[in-house]
C-alpha positions as CSV (number, residue, x, y, z in Angstrom):
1,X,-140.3,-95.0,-73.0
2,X,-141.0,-92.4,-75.9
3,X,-143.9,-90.2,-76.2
4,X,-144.5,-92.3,-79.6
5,X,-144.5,-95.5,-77.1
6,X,-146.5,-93.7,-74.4
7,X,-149.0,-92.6,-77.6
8,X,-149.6,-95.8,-78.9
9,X,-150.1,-97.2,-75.4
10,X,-152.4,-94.7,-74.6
11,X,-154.2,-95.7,-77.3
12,X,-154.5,-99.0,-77.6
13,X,-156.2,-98.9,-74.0
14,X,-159.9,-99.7,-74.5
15,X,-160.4,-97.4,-71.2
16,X,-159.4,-94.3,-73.1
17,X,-162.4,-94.8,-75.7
18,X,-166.3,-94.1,-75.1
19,X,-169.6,-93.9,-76.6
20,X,-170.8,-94.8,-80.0
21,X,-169.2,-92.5,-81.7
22,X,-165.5,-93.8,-80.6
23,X,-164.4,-90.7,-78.5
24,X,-161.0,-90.6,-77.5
25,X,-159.6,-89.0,-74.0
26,X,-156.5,-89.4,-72.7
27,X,-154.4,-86.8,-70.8
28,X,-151.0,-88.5,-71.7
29,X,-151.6,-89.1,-75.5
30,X,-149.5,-85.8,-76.5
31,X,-151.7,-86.2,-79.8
32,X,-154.6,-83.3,-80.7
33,X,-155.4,-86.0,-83.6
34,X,-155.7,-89.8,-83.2
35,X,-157.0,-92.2,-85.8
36,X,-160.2,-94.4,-85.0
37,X,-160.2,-97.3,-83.8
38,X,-160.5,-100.1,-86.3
39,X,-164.3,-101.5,-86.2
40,X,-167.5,-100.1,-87.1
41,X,-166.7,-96.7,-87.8
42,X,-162.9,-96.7,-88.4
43,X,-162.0,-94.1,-91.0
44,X,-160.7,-90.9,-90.3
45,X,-159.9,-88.9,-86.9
46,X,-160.7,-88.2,-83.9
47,X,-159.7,-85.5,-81.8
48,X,-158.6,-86.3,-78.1
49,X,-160.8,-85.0,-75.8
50,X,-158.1,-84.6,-73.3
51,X,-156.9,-81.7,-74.8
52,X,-157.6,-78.0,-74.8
53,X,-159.8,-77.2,-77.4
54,X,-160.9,-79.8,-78.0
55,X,-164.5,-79.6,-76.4
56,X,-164.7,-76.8,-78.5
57,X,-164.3,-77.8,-81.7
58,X,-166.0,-80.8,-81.0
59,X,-169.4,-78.9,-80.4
60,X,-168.6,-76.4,-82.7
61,X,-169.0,-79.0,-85.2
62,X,-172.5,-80.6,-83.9
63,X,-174.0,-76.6,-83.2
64,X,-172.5,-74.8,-86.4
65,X,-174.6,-77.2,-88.9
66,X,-177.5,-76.8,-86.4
67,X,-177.6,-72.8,-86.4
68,X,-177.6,-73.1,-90.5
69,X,-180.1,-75.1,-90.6
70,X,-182.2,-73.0,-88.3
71,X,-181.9,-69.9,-89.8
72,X,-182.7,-71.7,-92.9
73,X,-186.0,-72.4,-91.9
74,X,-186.6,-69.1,-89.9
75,X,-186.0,-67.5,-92.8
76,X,-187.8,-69.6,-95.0
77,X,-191.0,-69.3,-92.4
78,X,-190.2,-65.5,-91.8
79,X,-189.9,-64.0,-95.1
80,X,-191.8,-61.0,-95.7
81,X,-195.2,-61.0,-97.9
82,X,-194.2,-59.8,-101.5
């Protein structure tokens, strides 16, 4: 079997897929990438959670737009008395 084969095994197993959101894990899937699933939200990638860095980038991306936000308003509430 090829690592394609062994990819597209991987993910057509409804074991390797969680949650809501459709994340993907799977520790044989040589893929950092995988597309969605098709269903409710099936556009785009995911990343495989099974894979270094992954954890990373994935909370990088829910805490970066969190911190922005934050210092928005911190600055917004802070801001000196002209």
């Amino acid at each position: 079997m090829t690592q394609d084969q062994i990819d597209q095994t991987e993910w057509e197993n409804p074991s390797n897929w969680s949650g809501w959101m459709g994340l993907y894990h799977s520790e044989r899937d040589s893929r950092f990438w995988v597309p969605k699933r098709p269903g409710r939200i099936s556009r785009g990638m995911t990343p495989n959670m099974a894979k270094p860095g992954s954890k990373t980038f994935f909370w990088g991306m829910a805490i970066f737009p969190a911190t922005v936000v934050l210092v928005i308003i911190s600055l917004a509430i802070f801001r000196p008395a002209p």
